[in-house]
C-alpha positions as CSV (number, residue, x, y, z in Angstrom):
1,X,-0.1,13.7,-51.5
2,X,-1.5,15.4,-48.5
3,X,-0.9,14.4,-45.4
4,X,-4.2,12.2,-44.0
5,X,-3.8,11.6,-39.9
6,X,-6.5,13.5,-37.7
7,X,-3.7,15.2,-36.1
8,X,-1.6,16.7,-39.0
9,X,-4.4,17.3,-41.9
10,X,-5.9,20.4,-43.1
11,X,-2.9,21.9,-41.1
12,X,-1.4,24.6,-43.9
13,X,2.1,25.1,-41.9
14,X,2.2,21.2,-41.7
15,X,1.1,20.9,-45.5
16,X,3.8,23.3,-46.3
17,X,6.8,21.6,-44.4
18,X,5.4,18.3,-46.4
19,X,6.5,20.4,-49.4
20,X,8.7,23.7,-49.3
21,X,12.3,23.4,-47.8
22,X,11.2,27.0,-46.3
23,X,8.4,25.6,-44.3
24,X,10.7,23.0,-42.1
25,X,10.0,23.2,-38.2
26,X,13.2,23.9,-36.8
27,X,14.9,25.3,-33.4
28,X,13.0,28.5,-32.6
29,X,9.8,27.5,-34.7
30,X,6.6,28.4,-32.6
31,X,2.8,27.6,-33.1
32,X,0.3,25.0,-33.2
33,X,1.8,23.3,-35.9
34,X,4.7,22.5,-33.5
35,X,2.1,21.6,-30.7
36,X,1.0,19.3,-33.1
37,X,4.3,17.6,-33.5
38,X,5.2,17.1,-30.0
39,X,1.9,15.5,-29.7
40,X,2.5,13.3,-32.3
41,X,6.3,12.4,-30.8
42,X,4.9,11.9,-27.4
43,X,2.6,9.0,-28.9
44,X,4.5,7.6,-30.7
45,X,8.1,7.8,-28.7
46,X,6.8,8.7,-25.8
47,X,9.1,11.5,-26.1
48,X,10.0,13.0,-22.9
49,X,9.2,17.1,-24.0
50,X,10.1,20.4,-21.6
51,X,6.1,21.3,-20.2
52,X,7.1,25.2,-21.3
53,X,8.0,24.1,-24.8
54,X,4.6,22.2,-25.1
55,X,2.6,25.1,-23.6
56,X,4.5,27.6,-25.5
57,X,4.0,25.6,-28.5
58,X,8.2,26.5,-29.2
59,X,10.4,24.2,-31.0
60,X,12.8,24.2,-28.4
61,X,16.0,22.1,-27.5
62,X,14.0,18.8,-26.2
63,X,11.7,18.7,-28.6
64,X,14.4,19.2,-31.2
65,X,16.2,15.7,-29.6
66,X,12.9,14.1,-29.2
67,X,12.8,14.7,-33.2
68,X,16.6,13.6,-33.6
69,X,15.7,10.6,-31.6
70,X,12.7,9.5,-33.9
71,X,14.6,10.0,-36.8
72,X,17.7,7.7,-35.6
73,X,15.5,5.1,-34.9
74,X,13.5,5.2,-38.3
75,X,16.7,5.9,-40.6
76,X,15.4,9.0,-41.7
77,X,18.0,10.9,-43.6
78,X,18.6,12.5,-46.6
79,X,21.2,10.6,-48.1
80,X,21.6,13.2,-51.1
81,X,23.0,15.9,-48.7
82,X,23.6,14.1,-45.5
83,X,25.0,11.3,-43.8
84,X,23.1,10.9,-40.5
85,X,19.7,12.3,-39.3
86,X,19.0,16.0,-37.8
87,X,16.6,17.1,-35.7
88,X,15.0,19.5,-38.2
89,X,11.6,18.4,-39.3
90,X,11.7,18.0,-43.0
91,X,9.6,16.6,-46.0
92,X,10.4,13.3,-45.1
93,X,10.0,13.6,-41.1
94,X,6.5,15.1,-41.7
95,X,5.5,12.2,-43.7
96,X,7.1,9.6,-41.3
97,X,5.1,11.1,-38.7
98,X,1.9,11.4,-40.6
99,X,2.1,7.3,-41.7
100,X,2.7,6.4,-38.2
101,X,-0.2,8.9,-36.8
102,X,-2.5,7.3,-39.2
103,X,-1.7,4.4,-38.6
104,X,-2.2,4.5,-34.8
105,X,-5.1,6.5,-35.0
106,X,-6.9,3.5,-36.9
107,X,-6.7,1.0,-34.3
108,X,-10.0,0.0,-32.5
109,X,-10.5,1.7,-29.0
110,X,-9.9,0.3,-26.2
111,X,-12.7,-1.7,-23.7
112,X,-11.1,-1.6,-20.4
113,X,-12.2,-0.1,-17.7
114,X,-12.5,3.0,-17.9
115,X,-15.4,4.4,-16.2
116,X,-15.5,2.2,-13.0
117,X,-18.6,4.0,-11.4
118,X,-21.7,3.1,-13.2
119,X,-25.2,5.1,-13.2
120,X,-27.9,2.8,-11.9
121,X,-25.9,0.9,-9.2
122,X,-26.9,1.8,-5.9
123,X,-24.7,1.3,-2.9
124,X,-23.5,-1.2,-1.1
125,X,-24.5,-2.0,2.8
126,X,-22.1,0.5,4.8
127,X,-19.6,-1.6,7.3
128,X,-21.1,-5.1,6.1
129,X,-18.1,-7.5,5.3
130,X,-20.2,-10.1,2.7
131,X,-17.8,-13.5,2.4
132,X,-15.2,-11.8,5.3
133,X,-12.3,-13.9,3.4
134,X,-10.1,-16.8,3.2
135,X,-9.5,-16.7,7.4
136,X,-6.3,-17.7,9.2
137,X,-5.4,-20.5,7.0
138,X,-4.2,-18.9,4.0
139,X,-0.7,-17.7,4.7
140,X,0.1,-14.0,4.1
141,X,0.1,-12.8,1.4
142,X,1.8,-9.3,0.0
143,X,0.9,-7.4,-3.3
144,X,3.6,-5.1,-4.5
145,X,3.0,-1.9,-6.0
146,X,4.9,0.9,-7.3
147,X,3.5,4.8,-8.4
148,X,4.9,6.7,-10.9
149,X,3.6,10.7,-12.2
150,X,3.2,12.0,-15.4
151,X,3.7,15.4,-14.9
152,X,1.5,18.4,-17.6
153,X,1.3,21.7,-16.6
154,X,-2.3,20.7,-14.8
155,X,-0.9,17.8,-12.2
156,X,2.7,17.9,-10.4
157,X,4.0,15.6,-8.5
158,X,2.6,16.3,-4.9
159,X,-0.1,13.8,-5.0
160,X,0.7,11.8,-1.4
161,X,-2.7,13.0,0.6
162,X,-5.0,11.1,-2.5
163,X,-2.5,8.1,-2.7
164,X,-3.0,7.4,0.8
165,X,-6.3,7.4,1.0
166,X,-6.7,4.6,-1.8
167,X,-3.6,2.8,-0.6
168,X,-5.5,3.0,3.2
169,X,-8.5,1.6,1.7
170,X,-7.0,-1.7,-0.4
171,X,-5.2,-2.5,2.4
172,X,-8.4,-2.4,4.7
173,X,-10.5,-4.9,2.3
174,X,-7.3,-6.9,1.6
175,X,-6.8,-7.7,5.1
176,X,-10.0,-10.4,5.3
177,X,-7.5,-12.1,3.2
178,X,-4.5,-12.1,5.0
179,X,-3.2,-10.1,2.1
180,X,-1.3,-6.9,2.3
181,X,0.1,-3.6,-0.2
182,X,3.7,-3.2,-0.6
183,X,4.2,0.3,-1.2
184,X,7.9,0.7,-3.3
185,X,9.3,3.8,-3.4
186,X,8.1,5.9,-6.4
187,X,9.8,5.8,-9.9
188,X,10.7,9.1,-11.7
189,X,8.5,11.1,-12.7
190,X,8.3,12.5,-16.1
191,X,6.8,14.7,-18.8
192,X,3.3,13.8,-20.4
193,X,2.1,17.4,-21.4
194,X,-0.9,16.1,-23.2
195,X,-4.4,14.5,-21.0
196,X,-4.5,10.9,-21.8
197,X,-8.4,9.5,-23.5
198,X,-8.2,6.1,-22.0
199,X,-10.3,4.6,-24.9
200,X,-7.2,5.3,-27.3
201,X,-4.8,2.6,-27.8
202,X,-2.2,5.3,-28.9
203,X,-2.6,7.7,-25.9
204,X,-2.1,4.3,-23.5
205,X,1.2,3.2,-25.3
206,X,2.5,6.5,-25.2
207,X,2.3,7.2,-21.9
208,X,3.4,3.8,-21.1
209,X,6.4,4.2,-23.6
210,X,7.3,7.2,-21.9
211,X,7.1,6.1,-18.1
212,X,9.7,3.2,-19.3
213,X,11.9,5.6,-20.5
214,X,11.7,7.8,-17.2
215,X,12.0,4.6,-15.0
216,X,12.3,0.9,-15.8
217,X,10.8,0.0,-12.9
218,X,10.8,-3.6,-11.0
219,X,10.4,-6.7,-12.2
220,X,7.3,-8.6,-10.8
221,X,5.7,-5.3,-9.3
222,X,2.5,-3.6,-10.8
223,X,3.0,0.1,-11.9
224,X,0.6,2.5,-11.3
225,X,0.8,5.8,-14.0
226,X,-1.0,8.8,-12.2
227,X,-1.8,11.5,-15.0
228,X,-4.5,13.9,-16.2
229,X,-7.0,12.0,-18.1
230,X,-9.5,14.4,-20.6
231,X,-12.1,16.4,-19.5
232,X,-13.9,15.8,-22.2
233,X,-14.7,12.2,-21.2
234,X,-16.8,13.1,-18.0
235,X,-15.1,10.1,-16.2
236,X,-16.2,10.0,-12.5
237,X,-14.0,7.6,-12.1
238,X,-10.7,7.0,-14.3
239,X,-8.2,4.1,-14.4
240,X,-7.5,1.7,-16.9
241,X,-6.1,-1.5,-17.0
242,X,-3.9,-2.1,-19.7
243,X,-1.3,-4.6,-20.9
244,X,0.6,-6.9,-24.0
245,X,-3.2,-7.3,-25.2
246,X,-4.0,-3.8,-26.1
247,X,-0.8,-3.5,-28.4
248,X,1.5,-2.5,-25.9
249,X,4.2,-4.9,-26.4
250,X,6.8,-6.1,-23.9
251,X,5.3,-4.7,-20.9
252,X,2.9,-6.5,-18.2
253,X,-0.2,-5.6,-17.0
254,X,-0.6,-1.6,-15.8
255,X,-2.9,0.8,-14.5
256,X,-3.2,4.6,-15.0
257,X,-5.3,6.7,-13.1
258,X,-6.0,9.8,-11.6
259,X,-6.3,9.8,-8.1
260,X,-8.0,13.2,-7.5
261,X,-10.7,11.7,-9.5
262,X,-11.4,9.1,-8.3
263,X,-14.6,6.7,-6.7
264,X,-16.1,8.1,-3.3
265,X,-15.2,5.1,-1.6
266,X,-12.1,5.2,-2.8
267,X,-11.2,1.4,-4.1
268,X,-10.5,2.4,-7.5
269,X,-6.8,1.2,-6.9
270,X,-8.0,-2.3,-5.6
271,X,-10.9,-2.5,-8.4
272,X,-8.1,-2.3,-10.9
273,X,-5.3,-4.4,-9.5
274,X,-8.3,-7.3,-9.9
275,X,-8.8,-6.9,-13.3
276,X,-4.6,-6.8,-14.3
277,X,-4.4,-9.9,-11.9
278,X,-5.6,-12.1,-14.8
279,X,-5.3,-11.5,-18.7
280,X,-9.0,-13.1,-18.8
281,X,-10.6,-9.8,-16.8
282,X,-9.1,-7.3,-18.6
283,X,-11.4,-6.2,-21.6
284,X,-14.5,-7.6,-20.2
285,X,-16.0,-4.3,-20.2
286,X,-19.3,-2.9,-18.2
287,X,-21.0,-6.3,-18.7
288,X,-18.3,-8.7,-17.0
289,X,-18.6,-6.8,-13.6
290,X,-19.5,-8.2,-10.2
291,X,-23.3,-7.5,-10.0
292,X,-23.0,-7.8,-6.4
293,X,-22.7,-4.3,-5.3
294,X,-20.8,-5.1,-2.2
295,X,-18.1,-6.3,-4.2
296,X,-15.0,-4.3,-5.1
297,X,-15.3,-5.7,-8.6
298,X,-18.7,-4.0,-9.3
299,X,-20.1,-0.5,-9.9
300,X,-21.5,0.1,-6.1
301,X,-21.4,2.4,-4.7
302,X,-19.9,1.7,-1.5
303,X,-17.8,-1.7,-1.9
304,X,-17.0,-3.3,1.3
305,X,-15.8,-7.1,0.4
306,X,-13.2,-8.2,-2.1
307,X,-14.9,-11.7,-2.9
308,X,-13.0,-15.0,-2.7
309,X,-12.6,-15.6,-5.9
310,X,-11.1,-11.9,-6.7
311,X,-8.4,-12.7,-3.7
312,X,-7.7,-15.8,-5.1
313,X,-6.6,-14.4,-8.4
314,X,-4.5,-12.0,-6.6
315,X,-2.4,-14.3,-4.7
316,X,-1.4,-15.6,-7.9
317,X,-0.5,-12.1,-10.1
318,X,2.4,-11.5,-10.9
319,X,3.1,-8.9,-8.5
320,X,2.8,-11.3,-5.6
321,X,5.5,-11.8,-3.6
């Protein structure tokens, strides 16, 4: 049978590993085929691959454990010849990987928000604070925060001048509320070689799987994934929320984004931490936006206000302390 995911079929080296012992990707193995693979590992596993193997499209030594690590944790072995897995991809590996790809590949897209600046919204009213906040009698209030990089051969680690400036800007619009950002120090950083589409489920658990597996993080604080997001998708804006609802199981509420990319007045961090306060605003999609302009919860322009009912769900997250 041949194999039927997007990402393995109509490839001849892969249809020949499916079938001819000669054909296995092994240590040293180089081409698209293996490009492929890794892909395939680092969406499923979120498999933490050397950058120069993936842009080298080489089987090398951490994509060969990345393989060894899949096929422990599937039981795939040979039990004619062999006792425990390898890290050789075989006729059954190939197979394994194609089911799971297909699999994955079938789930429905995902409606977050992933394009946070709208055509056809015009801008807010610079310096005017609409509904200034809650005042001096709600106690304060702090929102913790932690930022983590997925590193491709496109976007390293150095990201601090972009972080600021959204970091700056939440706190500014936060403070009508007596609320506040607690900035944790960053978790690891790891490998992601591939640009993430935020509309696929597949490319948001990977990522996710693989920042776990770099850093497991805090308990009660929101993580913050900054990667390179595709090209393709003409994003002027790009962060998505994401969480248990989209398939990700057994971890809360996210965002990834990338900050170099990011709305010109610079609240996509604050936009987002809105909509993972509370399950009920995170798929609402274009149409369950703020039509106030002014608010940080629209598409304005120029948002100058988080409203009171935004701060409200906030304060109750659960990433405030």
């Amino acid at each position: 049978m041949a194999l039927v995911s997007q990402l393995f079929r109509g490839d001849a080296a892969l249809e020949a590993c499916r079938v001819n012992d000669s054909a296995h990707l092994v240590i040293g193995t180089r081409g698209p085929h293996v490009l492929k693979v890794q892909r395939a590992l680092a969406v499923l596993d979120g498999a933490h691959i050397n950058l120069g193997e993936v842009s080298s499209q080489t089987y090398g030594s951490t994509t060969a454990r990345a393989v060894l690590d899949c096929k422990r944790a599937r039981a795939i072995i040979n039990f004619s010849y062999q006792k425990t897995a390898d890290n050789i991809v075989g006729k059954m590996t190939i197979a394994a990987l194609d089911r799971e790809m297909a699999l994955t590949e079938n789930q429905p897209p995902l409606r977050g928000c992933q394009n946070e600046r709208q055509p056809g919204f015009g801008a807010g009213q610079t310096g005017r604070r609409v509904g200034v906040g809650d005042g001096p009698q709600s106690p304060p209030k702090i929102l913790k925060v932690v930022f983590q990089n997925a590193i491709t051969p496109n976007f390293g680690v150095d990201r601090s001048r972009p972080v600021l400036a959204i970091f700056a800007r939440a706190n500014l619009l936060l403070a009508a509320h007596n609320m506040a950002l607690s900035f944790n120090l960053r978790l690891k950083p790891f490998p992601f070689p591939f640009p993430v589409t935020p509309k696929v489920m597949s490319d948001a658990e990977g990522l996710r799987k693989a920042a776990e597996k770099a850093d497991s993080g805090i308990p009660g604080v929101l993580r913050i994934i900054f990667c390179e997001l595709d090209s393709s998708e003409n994003k002027t804006t790009t962060a998505y929320s994401a969480g248990p609802r989209v398939g990700v199981n057994g971890f809360p509420n996210f965002v990834i984004m990338n900050p170099e990319i990011n709305h010109p007045d610079r609240g996509t961090l604050l936009h987002e931490m809105v909509h993972v306060s509370d399950d009920s605003l995170m798929f609402i999609g274009s149409g369950g936006h703020d039509t106030d302009v002014n608010s940080i919860f629209s598409h304005g322009e120029n948002r100058t206000v988080v409203k009171r009912e935004h701060a409200a769900l906030l304060r109750t997250s659960f990433f405030a302390g």
